[in-house]
C-alpha positions, 0 to 999 in steps of 0.5 A: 113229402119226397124223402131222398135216399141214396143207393147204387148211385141213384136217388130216390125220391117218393112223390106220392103214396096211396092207402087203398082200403078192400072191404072183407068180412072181418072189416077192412083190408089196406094196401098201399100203393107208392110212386117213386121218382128215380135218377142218378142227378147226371141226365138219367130219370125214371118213375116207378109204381108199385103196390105191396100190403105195407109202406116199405115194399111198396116204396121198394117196388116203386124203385125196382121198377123207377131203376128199370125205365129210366131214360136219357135226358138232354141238358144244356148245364145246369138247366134245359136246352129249349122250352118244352111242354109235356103232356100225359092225361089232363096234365100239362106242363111247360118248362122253360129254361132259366139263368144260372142261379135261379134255382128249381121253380116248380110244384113238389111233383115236377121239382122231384123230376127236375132234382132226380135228373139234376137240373138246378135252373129251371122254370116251370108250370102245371096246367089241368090236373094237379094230381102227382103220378100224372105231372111226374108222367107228363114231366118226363114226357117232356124231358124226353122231347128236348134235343140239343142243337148240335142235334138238330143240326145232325137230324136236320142235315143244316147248320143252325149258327 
C-alpha cells in the first residue's frame, strides 16, 4: 500500500489511510485521515498524520507535517549500528542489524521506515499491536536510540577498542 513520490529530495511514502464516517441528517459525512512516512533515503525520516474531506490533501498534510519532524538517524552503511528495540503503546519492535546483501526484512509499516531512511540490510520483528500508525512510531522510536561507537566512546569518556 505505500506509494513513493519523490519531491524536494524526500520521499514519501503512505503507510496507512483511515475513512472515517459522521452521521448527519442527510446521511453520512466521510473524511479521511492518511499517515505518511517521509525520508530523504540519507539518515533523515519522519511520520506525519493528517486528516482532510479527501484523499489528496490528506496525503498532503500528512507530508507537510512528515517533513516538519524529521529527525536524524545514526547508521553504520547500509544497515544499523547496534540491536535496538523500540517501544510506542502496545507496540514493540526489535531491529537487529544485518550482512550486506540481506536486504529489508520486515512488515509493510517498519520496512516504509526502514526504505525512507535508507537502511537496505536490516532485520526486523513486531510484537503486540499490529496496527500501522503505532509500529511507524515505535519504529522511529527505535531508530532515535541507535548511537555509533565513536559516540559512545565520547559520551562515556573511554575507549571501546
Amino acid at each position: 500500500m505505500a506509494t513513493e513520490i519523490e519531491q524536494r529530495g524526500v520521499a514519501e511514502k503512505v503507510v496507512k489511510i483511515k475513512r472515517c464516517a459522521a452521521v448527519v441528517k442527510g446521511g453520512r459525512r466521510f473524511s479521511f485521515a492518511a499517515m505518511v512516512v517521509v525520508g530523504n533515503g540519507n539518515g533523515r525520516v519522519g511520520w506525519g498524520y493528517g486528516k482532510a474531506n479527501e484523499v489528496p490533501p490528506s496525503v498532503e498534510k500528512a507530508v507537510k507535517d512528515g517533513t516538519r519532524s524529521m529527525v536524524d538517524i545514526q547508521l553504520d552503511g547500509s544497515t544499523i549500528p547496534h540491536q535496538v528495540i523500540g517501544r510506542f503503546g502496545s507496540a514493540h519492535v526489535v531491529l537487529v542489524p544485518a550482512s550486506p546483501g540481506t536486504g529489508v526484512i520486515a512488515g509493510a509499516a517498519v520496512r516504509a521506515v526502514c526504505e525512507s531512511v535508507g537502511i537496505h540490510d536490516i532485520l526486523t520483528k513486531s510484537f503486540g499491536s499490529n496496527n500501522p500508525i503505532p509500529l511507524v512510531k515505535a519504529t522511529i522510536a527505535a531508530l532515535q536510540e541507535l548511537r555509533s561507537s565513536n559516540e559512545v566512546e565520547r559520551l562515556r569518556g573511554v575507549n571501546l577498542s
